[in-house]
N, C-alpha and C positions, 0 to 999 in steps of 0.2 A: 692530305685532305683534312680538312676543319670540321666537324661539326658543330654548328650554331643551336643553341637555344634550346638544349634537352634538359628536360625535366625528370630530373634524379628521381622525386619521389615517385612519379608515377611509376618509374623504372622498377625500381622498390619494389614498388605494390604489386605489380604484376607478378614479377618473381617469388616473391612470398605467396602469394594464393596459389602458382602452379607449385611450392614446395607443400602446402598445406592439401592443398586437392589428391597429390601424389602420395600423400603420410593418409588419408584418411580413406583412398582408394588400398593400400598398401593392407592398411589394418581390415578391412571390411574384405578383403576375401581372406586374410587369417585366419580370421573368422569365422568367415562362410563353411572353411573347412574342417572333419576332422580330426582334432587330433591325434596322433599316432604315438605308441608308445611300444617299445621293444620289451617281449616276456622271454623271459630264459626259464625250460621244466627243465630238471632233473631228473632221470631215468631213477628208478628203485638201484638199479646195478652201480650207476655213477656213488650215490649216497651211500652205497655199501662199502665201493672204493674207496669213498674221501674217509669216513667211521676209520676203516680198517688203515689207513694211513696214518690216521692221529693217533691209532694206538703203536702202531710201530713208532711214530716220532717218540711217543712220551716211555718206548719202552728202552730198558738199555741194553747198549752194544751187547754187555756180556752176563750171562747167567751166573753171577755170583757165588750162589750157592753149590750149583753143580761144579764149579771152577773149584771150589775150596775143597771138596768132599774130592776130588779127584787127585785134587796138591797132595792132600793128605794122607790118601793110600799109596802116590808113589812117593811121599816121603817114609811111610813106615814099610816101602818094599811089596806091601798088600795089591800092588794095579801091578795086573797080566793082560798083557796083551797079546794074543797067540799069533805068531805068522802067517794063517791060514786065514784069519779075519783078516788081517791087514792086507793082503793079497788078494781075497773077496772084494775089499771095500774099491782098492783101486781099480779092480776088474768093472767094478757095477759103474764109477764113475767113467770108464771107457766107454763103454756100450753105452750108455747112455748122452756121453756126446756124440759119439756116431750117428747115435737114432736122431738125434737133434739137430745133425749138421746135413 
């Protein structure tokens, strides 16, 4: 099939005003409507969570001082430990997973 004698421009034109008609219908109910923006609250609980987080991050692993004072009594013989505590401590840690599990 041949088609004879079409006029590009007007082809054009056409096209371009339904692409322009379509952008400026497009933007006018953007418009119309609106906006919507997403708010995140934080509970007082969560902000106490996150607080008490960044103090654990910036705290360290280990108690320093209580570590040295402790080296140092059982380096001079001074740190007792009685079997009766040490016995106690693992008792409390049993029961207490049981209560938990």
């Amino acid at each position: 099939m041949k088609i004879k004698d079409i006029n590009v421009g007007s082809v054009e034109r056409l096209t371009s005003n339904r692409v322009a008609a379509n952008r400026y219908q497009s933007t006018a109910q953007s418009s119309s409507q609106p906006s919507r923006s997403d708010d995140v609250n934080f509970s007082s609980t969560a902000r106490t969570v996150s607080q008490a987080n960044e103090v654990v991050k910036n705290s360290p692993d280990v108690r320093a001082e209580k570590v040295g004072a402790i080296q140092e009594a059982i380096d001079s013989g001074r740190y007792d430990v009685g079997s009766t505590k040490v016995a106690d401590a693992i008792l409390r840690q049993v029961l207490q997973y049981r209560k938990n599990a």
